[in-house]
C-alpha positions as CSV (number, residue, x, y, z in Angstrom):
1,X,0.0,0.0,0.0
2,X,2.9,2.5,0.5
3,X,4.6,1.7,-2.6
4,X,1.3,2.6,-4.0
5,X,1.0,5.7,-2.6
6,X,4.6,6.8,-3.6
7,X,3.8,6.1,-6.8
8,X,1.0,8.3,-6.9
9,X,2.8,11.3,-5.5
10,X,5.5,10.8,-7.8
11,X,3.1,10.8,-10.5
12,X,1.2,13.7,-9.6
13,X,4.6,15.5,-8.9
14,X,5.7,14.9,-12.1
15,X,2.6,16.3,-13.9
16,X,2.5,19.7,-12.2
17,X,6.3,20.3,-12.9
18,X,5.2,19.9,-16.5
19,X,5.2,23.2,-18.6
20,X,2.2,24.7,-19.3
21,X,-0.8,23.1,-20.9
22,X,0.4,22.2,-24.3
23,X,-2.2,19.9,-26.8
24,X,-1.7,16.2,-28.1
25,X,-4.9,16.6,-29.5
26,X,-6.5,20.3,-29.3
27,X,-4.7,23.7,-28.7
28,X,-1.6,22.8,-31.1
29,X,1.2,25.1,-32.1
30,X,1.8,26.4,-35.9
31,X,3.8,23.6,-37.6
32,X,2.7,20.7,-35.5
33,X,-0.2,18.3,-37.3
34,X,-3.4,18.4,-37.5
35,X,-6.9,17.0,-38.9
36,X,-8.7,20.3,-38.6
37,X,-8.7,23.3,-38.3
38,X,-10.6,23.4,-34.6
39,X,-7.1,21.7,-33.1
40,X,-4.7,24.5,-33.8
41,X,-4.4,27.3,-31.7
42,X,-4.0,29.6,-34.7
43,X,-7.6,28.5,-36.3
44,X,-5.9,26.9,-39.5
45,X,-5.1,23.5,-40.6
46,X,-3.2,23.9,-43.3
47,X,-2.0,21.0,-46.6
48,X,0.2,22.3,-49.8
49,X,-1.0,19.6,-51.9
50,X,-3.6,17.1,-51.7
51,X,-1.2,14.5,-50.6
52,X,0.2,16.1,-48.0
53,X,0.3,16.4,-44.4
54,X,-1.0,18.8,-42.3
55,X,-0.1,21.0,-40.1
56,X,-1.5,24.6,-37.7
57,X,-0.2,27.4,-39.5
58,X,-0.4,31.1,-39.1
59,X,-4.1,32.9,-40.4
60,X,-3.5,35.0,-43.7
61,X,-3.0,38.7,-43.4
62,X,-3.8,42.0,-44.9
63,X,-3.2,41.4,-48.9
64,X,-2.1,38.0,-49.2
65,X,-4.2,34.6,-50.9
66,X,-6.5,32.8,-48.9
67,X,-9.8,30.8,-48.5
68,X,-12.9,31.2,-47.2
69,X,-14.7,29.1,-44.2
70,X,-15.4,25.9,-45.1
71,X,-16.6,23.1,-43.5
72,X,-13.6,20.9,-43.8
73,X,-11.7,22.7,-41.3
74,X,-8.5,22.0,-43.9
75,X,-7.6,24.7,-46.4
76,X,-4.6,24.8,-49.3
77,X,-5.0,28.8,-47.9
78,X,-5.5,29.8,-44.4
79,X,-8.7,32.0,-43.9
80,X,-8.1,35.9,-43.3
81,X,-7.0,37.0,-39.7
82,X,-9.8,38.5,-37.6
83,X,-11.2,41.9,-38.9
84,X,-10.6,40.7,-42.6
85,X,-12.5,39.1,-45.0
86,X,-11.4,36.7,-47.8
87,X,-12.7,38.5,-51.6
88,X,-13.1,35.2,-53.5
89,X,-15.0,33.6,-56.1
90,X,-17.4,31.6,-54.3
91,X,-18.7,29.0,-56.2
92,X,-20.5,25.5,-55.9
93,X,-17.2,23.9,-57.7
94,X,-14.9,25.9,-55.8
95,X,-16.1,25.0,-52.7
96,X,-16.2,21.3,-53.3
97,X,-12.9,21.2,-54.6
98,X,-11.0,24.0,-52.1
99,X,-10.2,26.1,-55.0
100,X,-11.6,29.4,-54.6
101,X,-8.9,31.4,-53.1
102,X,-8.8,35.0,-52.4
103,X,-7.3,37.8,-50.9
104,X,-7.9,39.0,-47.5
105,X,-9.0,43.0,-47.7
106,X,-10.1,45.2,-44.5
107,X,-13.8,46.3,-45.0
């Protein structure tokens, strides 16, 4: 019963001398992969091609290419940063496909 309960204190002093809260599955830093977008601490999920991983990257900013919401929580182009919206051509095919990129403009 007392090796038991050493263990246990070890244990627990071991996970409060951890670092801060960092995520295995949620709240993950830009370069680390992902599945979606809702994981990343940054609000992107992010894949080059259609083969390739992903991983949490940074949200577009003022003037550069990105996507619009979409449901799929991965984008070729990160959505606009807060405060800017994402002029694209927002069509049907486009949206199936994750094609219809933008650029991010303040409104």
């Amino acid at each position: 019963m007392e090796k038991v309960l050493v263990l246990l204190l070890v244990a627990l002093a071991v996970a409060y001398a951890a670092p801060g809260p960092r995520g295995i599955i949620i709240n993950l830093e830009e370069g680390e992969l992902c599945l979606n977008s809702a994981q990343c601490k940054s609000g992107c999920c992010h894949h080059s091609s259609a083969l390739g991983l992903a991983r949490c990257a940074p949200k577009a900013s003022e003037n550069s290419e990105c996507s619009p919401q979409t449901i799929y929580g991965v984008y070729y182009k990160c959505p606009c940063e807060r405060g800017l919206t994402c002029e694209a051509d927002k069509s049907i095919v486009g949206s199936i496909t994750n094609t219809n990129f933008g650029v991010c403009l303040d409104v």
